[in-house]
C-alpha positions in Angstrom: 162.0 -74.2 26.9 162.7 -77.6 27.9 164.0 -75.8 31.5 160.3 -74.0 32.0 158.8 -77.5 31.2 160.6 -79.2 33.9 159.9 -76.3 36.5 156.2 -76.8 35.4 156.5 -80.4 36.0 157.9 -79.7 39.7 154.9 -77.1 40.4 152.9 -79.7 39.5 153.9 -82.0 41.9 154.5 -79.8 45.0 150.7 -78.7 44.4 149.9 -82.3 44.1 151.1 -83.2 47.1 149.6 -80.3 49.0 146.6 -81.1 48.1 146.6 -84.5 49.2 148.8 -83.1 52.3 145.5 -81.7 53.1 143.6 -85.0 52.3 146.0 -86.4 54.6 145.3 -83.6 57.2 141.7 -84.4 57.3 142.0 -88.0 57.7 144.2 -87.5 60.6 141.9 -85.6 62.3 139.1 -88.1 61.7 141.0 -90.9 63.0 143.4 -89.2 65.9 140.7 -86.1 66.9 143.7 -83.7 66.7 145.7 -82.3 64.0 149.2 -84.0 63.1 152.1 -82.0 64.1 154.6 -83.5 61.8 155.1 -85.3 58.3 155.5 -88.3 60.9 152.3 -88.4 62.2 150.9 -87.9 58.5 152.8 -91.4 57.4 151.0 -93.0 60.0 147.6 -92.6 57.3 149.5 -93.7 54.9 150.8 -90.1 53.4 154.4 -89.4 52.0 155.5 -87.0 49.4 156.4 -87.4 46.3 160.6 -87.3 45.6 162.1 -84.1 45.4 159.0 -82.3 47.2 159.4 -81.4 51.4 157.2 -79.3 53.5 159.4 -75.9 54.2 156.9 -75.0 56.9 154.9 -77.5 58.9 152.7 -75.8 61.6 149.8 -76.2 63.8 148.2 -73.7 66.6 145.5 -72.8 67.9 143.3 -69.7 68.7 140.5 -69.3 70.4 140.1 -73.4 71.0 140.5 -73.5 67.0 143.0 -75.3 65.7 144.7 -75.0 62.2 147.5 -76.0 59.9 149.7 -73.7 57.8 151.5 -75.6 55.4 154.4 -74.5 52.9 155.2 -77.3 50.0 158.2 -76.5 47.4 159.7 -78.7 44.8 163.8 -78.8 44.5 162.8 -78.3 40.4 161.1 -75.2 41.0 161.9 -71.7 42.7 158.2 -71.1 43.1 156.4 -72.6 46.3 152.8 -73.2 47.6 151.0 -72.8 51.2 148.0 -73.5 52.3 145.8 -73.0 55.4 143.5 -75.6 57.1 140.2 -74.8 58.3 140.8 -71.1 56.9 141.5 -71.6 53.4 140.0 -75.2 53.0 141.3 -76.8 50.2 142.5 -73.9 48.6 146.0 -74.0 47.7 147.8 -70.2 46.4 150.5 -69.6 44.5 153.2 -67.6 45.9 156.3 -67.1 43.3 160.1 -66.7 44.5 161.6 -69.1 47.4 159.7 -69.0 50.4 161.4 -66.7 53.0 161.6 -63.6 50.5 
């Protein structure tokens, strides 16, 4: 029991973080006029995660003069991870369950 709480608790965060990850994304844009490529050029508006949480897949391309973001977020606490596209998906952030890779 107390093991599911904790595992809840690191969900929570990772899918805190990518939502402001994406916050974070947006606010680059406005003040750069390209995406960020790294969790570098997100610190520079003031974006960090939160302990424990790391991006497992950071990318950015671009098709047909669009660009977008595809994130992956995972907390150490948790086996489960979350991803999230930008423009496609807007702020919608899915749930995939199992380590990212399988």
């Amino acid at each position: 029991m107390l093991a599911q709480a904790r595992a809840a608790a690191s969900d929570a965060s990772a899918k805190s973080d990518l939502k402001s990850t994406m916050r974070a994304i947006v606010m680059y844009i406005n003040e750069n006029g390209t995406f960020p490529t790294s969790e570098v050029d997100l610190a520079t508006v003031d974006f960090n995660l939160s302990g424990g949480v790391s991006f497992s897949k950071f990318d950015v391309k671009t098709k047909k003069g669009i660009a977008s973001a595809h994130i992956h977020i995972e907390h150490i606490g948790s086996s489960n991870a979350w991803h999230a596209d930008l423009p496609a998906e807007g702020s919608v952030i899915q749930f995939r369950k199992g380590k990212l890779g399988e």
